[in-house]
C-alpha positions as CSV (number, residue, x, y, z in Angstrom):
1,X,-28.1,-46.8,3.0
2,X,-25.9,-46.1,5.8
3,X,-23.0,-46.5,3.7
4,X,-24.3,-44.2,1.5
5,X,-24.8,-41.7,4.6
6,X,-21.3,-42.0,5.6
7,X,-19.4,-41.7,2.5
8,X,-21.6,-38.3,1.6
9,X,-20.3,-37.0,5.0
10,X,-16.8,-37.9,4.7
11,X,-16.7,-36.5,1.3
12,X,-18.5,-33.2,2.7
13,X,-15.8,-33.0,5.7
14,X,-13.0,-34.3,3.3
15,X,-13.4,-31.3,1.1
16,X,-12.2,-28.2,2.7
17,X,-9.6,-30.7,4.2
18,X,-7.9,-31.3,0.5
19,X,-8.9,-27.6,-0.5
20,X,-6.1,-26.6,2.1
21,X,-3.7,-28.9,0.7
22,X,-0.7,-27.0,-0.5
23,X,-0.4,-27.4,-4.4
24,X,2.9,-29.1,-5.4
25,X,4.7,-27.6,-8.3
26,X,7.8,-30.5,-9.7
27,X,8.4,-27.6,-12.7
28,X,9.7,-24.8,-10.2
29,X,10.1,-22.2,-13.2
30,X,9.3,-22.0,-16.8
31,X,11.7,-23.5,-19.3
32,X,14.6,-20.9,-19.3
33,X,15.2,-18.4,-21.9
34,X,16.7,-18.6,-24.8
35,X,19.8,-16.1,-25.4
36,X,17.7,-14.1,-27.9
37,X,15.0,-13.9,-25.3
38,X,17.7,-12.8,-22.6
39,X,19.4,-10.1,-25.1
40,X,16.2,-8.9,-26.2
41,X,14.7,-8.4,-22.1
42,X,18.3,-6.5,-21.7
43,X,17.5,-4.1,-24.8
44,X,14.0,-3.2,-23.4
45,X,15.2,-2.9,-19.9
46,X,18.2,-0.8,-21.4
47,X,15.6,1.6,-23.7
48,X,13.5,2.3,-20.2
49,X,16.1,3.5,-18.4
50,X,16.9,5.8,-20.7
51,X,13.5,6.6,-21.5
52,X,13.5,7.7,-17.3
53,X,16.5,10.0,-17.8
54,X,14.9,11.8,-20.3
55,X,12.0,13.1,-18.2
56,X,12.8,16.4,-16.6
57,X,12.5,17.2,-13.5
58,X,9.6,19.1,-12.0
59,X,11.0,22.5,-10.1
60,X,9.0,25.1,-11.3
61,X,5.5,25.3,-9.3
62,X,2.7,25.3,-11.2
63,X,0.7,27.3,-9.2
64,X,-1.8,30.1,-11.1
65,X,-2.8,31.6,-7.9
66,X,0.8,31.9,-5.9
67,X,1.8,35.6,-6.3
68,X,-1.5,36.6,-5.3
69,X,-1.0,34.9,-1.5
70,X,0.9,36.4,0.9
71,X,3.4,35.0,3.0
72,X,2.5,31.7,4.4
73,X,1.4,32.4,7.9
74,X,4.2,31.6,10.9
75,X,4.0,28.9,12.6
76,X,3.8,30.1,16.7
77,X,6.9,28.8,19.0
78,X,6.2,26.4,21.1
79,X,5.5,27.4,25.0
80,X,7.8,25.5,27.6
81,X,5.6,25.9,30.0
82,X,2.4,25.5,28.7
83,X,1.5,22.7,31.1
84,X,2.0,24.8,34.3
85,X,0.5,28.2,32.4
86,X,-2.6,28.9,33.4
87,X,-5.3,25.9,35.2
88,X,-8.2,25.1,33.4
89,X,-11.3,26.0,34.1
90,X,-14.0,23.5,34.9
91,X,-17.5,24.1,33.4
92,X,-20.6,24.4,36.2
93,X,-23.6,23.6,35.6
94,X,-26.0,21.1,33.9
95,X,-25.7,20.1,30.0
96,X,-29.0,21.7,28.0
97,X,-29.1,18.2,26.0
């Protein structure tokens, strides 16, 4: 019964242990292509490159609603001395939480 005992826990510890083994692959790649194979990846990759040029571009802004905004506002320049300005003022008093 012991026996027993101790191959169930040796097989319960050896698990995870050959889980994390790494997994051994002698075939590193698939048999290699055959030259129609190659010529026919080279058409397709050929016909989707040109199917790409043939999108236009996007330039024109399809915006309903932009001729009825006005200028977008300006951003303010930043101060130099912001810093050195003006102090800030510490609150008094208790908090009303």
């Amino acid at each position: 019964m012991k026996l027993f005992r101790l191959a169930a826990v040796l097989a319960v510890v050896a698990g995870p242990a050959y889980a994390q083994m790494p997994q051994l692959n002698l075939l590193q790649d698939a048999p290699s292509k055959t030259p129609e194979e190659k010529a026919a990846e080279a058409e397709r990759d050929k016909a989707y490159k040109e199917t790409l040029k043939k999108i236009p571009d996007n330039k024109a802004s399809n915006d309903p609603w932009g001729g009825m905004r006005s200028d977008p506002p300006k951003q303010p320049a930043p101060k130099a001395s912001a810093a050195t300005s003006a102090p800030k003022k510490s609150k008094s008093g208790t908090a009303a939480n």
